[in-house]
N, CA, C and O atoms as a GROMACS GRO file, in nm:
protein
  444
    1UNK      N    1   1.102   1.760  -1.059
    1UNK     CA    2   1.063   1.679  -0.945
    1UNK      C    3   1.173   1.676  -0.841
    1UNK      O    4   1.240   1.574  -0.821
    2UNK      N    5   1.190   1.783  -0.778
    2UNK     CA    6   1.340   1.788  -0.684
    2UNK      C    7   1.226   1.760  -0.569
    2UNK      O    8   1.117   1.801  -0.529
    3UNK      N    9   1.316   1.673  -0.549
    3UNK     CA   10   1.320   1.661  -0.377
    3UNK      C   11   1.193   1.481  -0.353
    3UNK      O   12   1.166   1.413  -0.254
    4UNK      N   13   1.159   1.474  -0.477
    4UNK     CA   14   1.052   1.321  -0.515
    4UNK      C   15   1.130   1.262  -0.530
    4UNK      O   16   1.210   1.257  -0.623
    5UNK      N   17   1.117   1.170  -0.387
    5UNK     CA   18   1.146   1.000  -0.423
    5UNK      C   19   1.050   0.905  -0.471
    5UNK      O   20   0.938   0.892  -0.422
    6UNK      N   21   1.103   0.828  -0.584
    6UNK     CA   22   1.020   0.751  -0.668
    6UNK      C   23   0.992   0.643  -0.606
    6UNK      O   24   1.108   0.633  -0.567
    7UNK      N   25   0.933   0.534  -0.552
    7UNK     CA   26   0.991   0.420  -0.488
    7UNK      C   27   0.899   0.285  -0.564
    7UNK      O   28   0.780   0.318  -0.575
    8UNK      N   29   0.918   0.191  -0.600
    8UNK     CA   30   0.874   0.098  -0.700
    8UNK      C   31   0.803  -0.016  -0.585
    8UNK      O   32   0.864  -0.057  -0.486
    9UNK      N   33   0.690  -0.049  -0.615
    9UNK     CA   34   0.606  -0.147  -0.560
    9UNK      C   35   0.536  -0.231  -0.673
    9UNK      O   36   0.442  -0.217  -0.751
   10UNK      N   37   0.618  -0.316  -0.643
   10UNK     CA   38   0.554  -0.416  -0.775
   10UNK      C   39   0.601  -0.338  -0.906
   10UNK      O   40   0.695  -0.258  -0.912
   11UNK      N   41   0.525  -0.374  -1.001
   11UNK     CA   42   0.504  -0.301  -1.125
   11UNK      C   43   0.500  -0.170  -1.115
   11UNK      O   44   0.583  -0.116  -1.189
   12UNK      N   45   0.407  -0.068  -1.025
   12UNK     CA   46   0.414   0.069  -0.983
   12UNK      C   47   0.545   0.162  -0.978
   12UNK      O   48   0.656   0.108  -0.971
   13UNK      N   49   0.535   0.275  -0.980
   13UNK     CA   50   0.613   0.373  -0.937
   13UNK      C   51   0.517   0.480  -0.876
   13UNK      O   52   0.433   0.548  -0.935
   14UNK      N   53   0.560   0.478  -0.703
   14UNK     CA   54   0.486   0.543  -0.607
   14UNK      C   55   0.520   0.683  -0.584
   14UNK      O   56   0.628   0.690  -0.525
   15UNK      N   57   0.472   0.790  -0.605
   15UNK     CA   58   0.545   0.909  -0.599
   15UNK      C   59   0.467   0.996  -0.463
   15UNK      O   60   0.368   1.063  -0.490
   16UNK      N   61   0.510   0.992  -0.340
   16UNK     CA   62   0.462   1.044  -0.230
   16UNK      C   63   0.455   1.240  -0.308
   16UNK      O   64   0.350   1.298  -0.332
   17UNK      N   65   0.525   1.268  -0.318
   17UNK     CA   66   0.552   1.413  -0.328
   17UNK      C   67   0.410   1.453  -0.461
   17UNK      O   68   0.335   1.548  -0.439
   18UNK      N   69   0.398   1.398  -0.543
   18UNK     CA   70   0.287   1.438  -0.659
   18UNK      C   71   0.159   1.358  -0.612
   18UNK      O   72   0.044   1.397  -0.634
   19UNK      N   73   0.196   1.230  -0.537
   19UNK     CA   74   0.059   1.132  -0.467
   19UNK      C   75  -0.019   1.060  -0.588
   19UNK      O   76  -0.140   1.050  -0.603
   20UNK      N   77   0.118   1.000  -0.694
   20UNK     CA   78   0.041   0.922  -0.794
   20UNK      C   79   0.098   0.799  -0.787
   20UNK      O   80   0.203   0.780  -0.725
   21UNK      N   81   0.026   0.690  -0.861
   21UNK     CA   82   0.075   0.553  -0.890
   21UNK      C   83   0.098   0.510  -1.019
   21UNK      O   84   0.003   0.459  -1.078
   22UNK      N   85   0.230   0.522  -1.087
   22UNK     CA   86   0.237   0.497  -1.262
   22UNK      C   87   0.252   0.336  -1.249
   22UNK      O   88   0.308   0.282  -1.153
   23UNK      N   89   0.187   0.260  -1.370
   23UNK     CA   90   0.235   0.158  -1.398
   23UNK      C   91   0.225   0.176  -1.532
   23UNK      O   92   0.118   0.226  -1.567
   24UNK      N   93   0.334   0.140  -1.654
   24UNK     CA   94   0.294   0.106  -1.789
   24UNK      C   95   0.248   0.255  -1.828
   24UNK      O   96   0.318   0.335  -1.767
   25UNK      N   97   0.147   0.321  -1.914
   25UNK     CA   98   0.093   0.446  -1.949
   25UNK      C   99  -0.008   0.468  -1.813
   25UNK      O  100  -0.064   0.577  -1.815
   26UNK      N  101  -0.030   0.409  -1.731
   26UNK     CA  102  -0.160   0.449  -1.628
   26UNK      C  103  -0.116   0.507  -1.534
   26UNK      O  104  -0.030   0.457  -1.462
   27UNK      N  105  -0.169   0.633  -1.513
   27UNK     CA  106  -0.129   0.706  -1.396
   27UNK      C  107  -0.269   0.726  -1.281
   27UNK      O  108  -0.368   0.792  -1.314
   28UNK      N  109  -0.261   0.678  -1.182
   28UNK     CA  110  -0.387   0.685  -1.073
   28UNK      C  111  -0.304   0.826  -0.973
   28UNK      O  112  -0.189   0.860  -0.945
   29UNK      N  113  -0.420   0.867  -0.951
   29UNK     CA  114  -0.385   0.965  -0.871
   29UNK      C  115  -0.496   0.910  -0.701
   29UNK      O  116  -0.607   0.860  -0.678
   30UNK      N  117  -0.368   0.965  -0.618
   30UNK     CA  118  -0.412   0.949  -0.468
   30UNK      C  119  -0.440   1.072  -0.447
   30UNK      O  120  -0.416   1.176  -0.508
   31UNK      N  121  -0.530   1.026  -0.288
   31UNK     CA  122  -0.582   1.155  -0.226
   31UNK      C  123  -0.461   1.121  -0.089
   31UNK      O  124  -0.387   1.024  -0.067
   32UNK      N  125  -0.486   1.262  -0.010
   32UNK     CA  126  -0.374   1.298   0.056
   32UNK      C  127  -0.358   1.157   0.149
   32UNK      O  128  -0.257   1.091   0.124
   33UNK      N  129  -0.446   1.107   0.253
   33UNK     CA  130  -0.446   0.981   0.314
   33UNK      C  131  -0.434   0.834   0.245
   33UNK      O  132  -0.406   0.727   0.298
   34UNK      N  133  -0.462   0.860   0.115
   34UNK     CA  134  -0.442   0.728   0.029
   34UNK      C  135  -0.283   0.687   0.024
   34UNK      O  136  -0.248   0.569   0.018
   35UNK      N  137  -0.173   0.817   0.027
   35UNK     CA  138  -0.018   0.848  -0.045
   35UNK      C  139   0.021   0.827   0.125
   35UNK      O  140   0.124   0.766   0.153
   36UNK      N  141  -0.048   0.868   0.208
   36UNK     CA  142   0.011   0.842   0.349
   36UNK      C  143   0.002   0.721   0.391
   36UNK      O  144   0.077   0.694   0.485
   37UNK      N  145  -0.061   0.644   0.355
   37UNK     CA  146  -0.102   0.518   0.439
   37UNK      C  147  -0.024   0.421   0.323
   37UNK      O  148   0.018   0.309   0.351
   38UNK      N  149  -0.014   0.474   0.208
   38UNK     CA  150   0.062   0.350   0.151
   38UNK      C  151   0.192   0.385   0.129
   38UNK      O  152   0.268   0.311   0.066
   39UNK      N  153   0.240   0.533   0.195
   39UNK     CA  154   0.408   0.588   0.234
   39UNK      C  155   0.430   0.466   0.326
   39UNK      O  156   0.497   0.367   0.298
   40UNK      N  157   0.352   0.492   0.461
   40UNK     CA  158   0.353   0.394   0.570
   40UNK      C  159   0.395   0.229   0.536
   40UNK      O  160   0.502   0.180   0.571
   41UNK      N  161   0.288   0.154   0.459
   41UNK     CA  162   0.256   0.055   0.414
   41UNK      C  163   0.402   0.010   0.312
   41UNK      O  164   0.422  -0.111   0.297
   42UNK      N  165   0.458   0.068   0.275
   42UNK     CA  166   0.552   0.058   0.180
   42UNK      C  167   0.684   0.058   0.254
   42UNK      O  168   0.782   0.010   0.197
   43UNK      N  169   0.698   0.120   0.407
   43UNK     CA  170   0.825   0.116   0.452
   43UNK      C  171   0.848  -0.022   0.592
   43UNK      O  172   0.938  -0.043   0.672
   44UNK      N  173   0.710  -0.092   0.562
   44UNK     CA  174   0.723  -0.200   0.643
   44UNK      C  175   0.658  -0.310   0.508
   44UNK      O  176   0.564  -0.388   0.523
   45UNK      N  177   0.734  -0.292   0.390
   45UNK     CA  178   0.719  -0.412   0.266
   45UNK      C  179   0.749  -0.550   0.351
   45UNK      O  180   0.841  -0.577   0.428
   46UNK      N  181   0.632  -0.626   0.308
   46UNK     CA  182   0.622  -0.733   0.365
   46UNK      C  183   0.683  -0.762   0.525
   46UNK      O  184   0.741  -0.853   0.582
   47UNK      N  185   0.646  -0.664   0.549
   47UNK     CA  186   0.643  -0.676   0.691
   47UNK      C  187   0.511  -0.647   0.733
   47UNK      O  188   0.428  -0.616   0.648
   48UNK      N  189   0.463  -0.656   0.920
   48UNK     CA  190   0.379  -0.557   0.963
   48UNK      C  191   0.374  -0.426   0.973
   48UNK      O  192   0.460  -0.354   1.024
   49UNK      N  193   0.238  -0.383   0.908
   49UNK     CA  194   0.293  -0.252   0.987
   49UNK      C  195   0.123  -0.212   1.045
   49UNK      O  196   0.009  -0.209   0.999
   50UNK      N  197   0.194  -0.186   1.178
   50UNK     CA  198   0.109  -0.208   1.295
   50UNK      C  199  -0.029  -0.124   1.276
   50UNK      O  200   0.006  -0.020   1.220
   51UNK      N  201  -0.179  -0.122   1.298
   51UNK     CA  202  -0.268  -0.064   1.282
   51UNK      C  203  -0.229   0.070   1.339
   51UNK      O  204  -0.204   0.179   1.287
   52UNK      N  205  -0.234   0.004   1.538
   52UNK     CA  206  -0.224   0.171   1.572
   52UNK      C  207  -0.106   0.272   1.564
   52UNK      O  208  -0.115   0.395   1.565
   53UNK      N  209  -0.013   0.208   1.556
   53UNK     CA  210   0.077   0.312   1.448
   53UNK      C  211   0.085   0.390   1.314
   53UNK      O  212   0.140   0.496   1.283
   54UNK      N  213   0.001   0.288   1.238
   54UNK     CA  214  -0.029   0.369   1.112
   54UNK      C  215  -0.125   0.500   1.156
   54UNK      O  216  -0.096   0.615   1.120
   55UNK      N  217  -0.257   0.466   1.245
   55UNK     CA  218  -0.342   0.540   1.229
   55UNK      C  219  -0.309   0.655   1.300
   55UNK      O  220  -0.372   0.758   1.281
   56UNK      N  221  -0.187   0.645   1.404
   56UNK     CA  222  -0.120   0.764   1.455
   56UNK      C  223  -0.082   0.832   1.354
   56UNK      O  224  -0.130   0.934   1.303
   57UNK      N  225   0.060   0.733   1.312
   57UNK     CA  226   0.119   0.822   1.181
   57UNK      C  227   0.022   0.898   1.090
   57UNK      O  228   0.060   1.006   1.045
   58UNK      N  229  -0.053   0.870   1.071
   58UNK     CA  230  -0.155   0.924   0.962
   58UNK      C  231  -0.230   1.048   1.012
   58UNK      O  232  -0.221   1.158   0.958
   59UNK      N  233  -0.300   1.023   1.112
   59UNK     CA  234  -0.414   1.089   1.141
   59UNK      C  235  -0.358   1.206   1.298
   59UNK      O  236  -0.405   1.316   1.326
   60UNK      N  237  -0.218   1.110   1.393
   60UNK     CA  238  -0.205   1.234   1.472
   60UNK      C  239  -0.241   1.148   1.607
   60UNK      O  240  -0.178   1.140   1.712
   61UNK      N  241  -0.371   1.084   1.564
   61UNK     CA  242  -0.389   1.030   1.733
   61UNK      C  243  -0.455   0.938   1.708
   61UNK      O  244  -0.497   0.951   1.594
   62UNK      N  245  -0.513   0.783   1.788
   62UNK     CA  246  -0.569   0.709   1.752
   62UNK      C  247  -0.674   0.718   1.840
   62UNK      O  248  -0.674   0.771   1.951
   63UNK      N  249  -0.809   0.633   1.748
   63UNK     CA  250  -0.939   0.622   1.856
   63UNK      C  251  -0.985   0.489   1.690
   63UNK      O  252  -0.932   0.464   1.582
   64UNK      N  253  -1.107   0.444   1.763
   64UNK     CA  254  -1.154   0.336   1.646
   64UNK      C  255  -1.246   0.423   1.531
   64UNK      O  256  -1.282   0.362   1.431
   65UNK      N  257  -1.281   0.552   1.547
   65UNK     CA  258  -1.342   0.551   1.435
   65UNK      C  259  -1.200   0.591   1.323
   65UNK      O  260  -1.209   0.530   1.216
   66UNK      N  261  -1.130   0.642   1.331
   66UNK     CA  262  -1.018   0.607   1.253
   66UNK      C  263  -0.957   0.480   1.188
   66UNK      O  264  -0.896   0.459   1.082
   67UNK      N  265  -0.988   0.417   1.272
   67UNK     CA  266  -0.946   0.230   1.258
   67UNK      C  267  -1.041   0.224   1.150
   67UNK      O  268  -1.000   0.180   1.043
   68UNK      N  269  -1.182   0.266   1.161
   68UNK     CA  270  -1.270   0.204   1.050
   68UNK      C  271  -1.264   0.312   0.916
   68UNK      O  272  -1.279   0.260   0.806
   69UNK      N  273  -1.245   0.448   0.921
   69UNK     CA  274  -1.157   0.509   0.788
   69UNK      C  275  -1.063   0.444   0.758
   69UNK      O  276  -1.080   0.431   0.637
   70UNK      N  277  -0.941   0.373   0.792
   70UNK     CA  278  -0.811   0.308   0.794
   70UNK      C  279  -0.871   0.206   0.669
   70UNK      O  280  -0.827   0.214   0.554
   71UNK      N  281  -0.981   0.107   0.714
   71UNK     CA  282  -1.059   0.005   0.651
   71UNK      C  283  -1.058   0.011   0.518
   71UNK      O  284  -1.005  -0.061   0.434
   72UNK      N  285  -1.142   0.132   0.508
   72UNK     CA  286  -1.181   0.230   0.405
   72UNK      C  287  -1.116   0.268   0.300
   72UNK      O  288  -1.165   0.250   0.189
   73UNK      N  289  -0.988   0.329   0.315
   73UNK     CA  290  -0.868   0.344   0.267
   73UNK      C  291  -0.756   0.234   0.221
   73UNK      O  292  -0.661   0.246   0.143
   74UNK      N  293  -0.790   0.154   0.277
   74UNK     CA  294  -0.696  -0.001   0.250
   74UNK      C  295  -0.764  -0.020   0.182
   74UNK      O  296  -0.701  -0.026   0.076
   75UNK      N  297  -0.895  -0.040   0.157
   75UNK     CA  298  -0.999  -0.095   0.029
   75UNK      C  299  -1.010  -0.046  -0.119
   75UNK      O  300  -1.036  -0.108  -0.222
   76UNK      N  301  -0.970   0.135  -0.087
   76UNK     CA  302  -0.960   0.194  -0.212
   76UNK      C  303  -0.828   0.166  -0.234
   76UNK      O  304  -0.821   0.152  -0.356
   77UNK      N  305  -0.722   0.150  -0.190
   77UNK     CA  306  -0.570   0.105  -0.232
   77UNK      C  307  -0.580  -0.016  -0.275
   77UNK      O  308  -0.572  -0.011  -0.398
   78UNK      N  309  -0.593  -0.134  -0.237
   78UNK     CA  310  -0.619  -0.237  -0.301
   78UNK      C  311  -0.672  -0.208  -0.415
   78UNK      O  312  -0.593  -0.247  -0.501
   79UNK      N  313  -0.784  -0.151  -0.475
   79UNK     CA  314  -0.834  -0.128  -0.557
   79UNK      C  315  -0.776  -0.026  -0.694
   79UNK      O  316  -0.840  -0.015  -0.799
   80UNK      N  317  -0.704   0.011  -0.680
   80UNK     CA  318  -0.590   0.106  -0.720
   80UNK      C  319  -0.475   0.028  -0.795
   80UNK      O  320  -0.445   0.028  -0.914
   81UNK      N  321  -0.405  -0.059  -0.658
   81UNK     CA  322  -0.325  -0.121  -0.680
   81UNK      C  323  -0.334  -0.258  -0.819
   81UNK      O  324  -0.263  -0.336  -0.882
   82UNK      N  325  -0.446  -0.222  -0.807
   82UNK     CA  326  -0.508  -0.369  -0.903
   82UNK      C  327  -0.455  -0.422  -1.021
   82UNK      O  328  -0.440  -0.543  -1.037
   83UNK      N  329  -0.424  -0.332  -1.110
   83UNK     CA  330  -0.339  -0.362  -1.201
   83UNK      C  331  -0.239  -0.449  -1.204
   83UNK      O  332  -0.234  -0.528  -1.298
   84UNK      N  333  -0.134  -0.452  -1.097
   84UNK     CA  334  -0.028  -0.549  -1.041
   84UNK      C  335  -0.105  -0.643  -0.970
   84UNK      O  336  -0.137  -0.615  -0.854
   85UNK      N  337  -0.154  -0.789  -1.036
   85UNK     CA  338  -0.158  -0.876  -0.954
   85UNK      C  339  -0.070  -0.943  -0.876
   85UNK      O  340  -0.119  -1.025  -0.798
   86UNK      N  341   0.052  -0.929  -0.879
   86UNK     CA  342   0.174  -0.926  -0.746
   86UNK      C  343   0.156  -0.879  -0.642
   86UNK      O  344   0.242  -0.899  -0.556
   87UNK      N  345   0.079  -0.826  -0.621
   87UNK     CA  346   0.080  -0.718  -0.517
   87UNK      C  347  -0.084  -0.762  -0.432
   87UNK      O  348  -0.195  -0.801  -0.468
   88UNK      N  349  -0.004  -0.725  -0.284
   88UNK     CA  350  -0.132  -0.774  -0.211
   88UNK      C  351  -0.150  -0.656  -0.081
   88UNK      O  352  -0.056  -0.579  -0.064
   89UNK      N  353  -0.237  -0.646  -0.016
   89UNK     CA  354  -0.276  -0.580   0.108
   89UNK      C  355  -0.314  -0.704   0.149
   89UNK      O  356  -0.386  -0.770   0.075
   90UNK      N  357  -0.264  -0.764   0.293
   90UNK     CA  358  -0.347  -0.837   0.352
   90UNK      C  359  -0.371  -0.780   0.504
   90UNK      O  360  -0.290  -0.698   0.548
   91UNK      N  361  -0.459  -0.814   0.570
   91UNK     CA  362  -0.503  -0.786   0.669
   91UNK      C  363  -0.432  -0.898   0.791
   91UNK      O  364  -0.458  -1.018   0.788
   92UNK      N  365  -0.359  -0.848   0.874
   92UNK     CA  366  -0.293  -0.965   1.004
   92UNK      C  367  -0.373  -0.935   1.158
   92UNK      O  368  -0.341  -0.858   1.248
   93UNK      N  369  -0.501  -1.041   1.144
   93UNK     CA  370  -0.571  -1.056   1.256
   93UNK      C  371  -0.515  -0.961   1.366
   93UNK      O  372  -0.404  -1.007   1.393
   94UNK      N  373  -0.534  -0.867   1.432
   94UNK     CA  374  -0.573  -0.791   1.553
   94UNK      C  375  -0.412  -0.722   1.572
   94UNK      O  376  -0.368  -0.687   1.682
   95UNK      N  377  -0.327  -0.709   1.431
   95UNK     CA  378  -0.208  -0.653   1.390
   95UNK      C  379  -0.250  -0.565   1.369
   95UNK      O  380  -0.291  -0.487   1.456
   96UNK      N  381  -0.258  -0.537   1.185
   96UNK     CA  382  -0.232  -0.409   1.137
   96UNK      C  383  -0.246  -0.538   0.995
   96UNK      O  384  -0.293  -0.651   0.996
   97UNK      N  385  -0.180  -0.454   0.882
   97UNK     CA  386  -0.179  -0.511   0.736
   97UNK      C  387  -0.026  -0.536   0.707
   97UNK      O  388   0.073  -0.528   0.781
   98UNK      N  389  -0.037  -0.566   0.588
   98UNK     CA  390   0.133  -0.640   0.560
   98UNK      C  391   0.099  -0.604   0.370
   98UNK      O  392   0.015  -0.649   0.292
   99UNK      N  393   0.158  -0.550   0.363
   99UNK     CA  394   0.218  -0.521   0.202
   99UNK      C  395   0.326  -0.624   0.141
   99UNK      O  396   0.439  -0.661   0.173
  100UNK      N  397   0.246  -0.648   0.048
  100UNK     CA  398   0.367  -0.752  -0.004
  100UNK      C  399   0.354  -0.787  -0.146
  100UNK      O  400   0.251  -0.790  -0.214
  101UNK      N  401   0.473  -0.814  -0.179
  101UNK     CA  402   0.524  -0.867  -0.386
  101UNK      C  403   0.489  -1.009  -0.333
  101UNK      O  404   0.533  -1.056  -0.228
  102UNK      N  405   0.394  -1.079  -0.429
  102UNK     CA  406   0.399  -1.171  -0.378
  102UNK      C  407   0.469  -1.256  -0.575
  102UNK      O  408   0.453  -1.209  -0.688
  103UNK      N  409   0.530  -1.369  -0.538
  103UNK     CA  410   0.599  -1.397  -0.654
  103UNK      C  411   0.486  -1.517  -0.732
  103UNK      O  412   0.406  -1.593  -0.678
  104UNK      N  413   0.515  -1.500  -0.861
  104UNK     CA  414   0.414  -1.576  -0.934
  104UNK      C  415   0.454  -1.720  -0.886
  104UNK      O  416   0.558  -1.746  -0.825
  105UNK      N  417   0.343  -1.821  -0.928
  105UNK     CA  418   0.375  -1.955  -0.879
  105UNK      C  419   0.438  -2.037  -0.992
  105UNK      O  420   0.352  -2.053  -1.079
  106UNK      N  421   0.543  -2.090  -1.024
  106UNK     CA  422   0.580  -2.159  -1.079
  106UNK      C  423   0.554  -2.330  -1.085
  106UNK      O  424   0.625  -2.403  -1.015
  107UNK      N  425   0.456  -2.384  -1.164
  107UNK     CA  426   0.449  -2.543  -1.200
  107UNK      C  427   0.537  -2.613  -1.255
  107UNK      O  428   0.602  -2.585  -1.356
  108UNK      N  429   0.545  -2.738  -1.167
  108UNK     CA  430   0.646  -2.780  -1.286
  108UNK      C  431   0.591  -2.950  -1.318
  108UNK      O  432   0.535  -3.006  -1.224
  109UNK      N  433   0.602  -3.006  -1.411
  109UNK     CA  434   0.528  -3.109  -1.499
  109UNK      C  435   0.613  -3.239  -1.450
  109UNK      O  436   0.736  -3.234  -1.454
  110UNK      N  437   0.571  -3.312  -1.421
  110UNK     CA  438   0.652  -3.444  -1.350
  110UNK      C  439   0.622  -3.558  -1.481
  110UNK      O  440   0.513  -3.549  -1.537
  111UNK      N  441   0.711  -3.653  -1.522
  111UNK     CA  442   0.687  -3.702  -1.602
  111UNK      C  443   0.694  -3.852  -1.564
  111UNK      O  444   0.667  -3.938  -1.648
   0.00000   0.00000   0.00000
């Protein structure tokens, strides 16, 4: 694997160069826009990262029927991602999406 950077999201290990997602024994395999959009998605971790920039980055040029493949593709990643309930895609009103670890909630018992 020369030249694969591994990069860890949540529980995952994201491998752009092979376009898989290991967690534990499970290996999901991406399709070529699935590994691009969550390359993208992964280098603005919990940050924004802007719609029409992604769909540039991705696709080359933007127009809305791309925006609604974009949709499409965030839906099968989420879905992917599932295994790690840490892990979220959210959608930021008339932004773009935001990737994020989100940390378990800790209770605590008042006596």
């Amino acid at each position: 694997m020369t030249g694969d950077e591994i990069k860890m999201i949540g529980g995952y290990q994201f491998s752009s160069t092979l376009k898989t997602l290991s967690i534990d024994t499970t290996v999901v395999n991406l399709s070529n826009r699935e590994a691009q959009i969550l390359e993208f998605l992964a280098t603005h971790l919990n940050g924004i990262a802007l719609r029409k920039e992604m769909i540039t980055s991705v696709w080359g040029s933007y127009d809305a029927k791309k925006g609604r493949s974009l949709d499409v593709f965030i839906s099968q990643l989420r879905k992917k991602l599932s295994l790690d309930k840490s892990i979220v895609i959210e959608n930021v009103f008339s932004k773009g999406y935001t990737l994020a670890i989100k940390k378990p909630k800790t209770f605590k018992l008042f006596r």
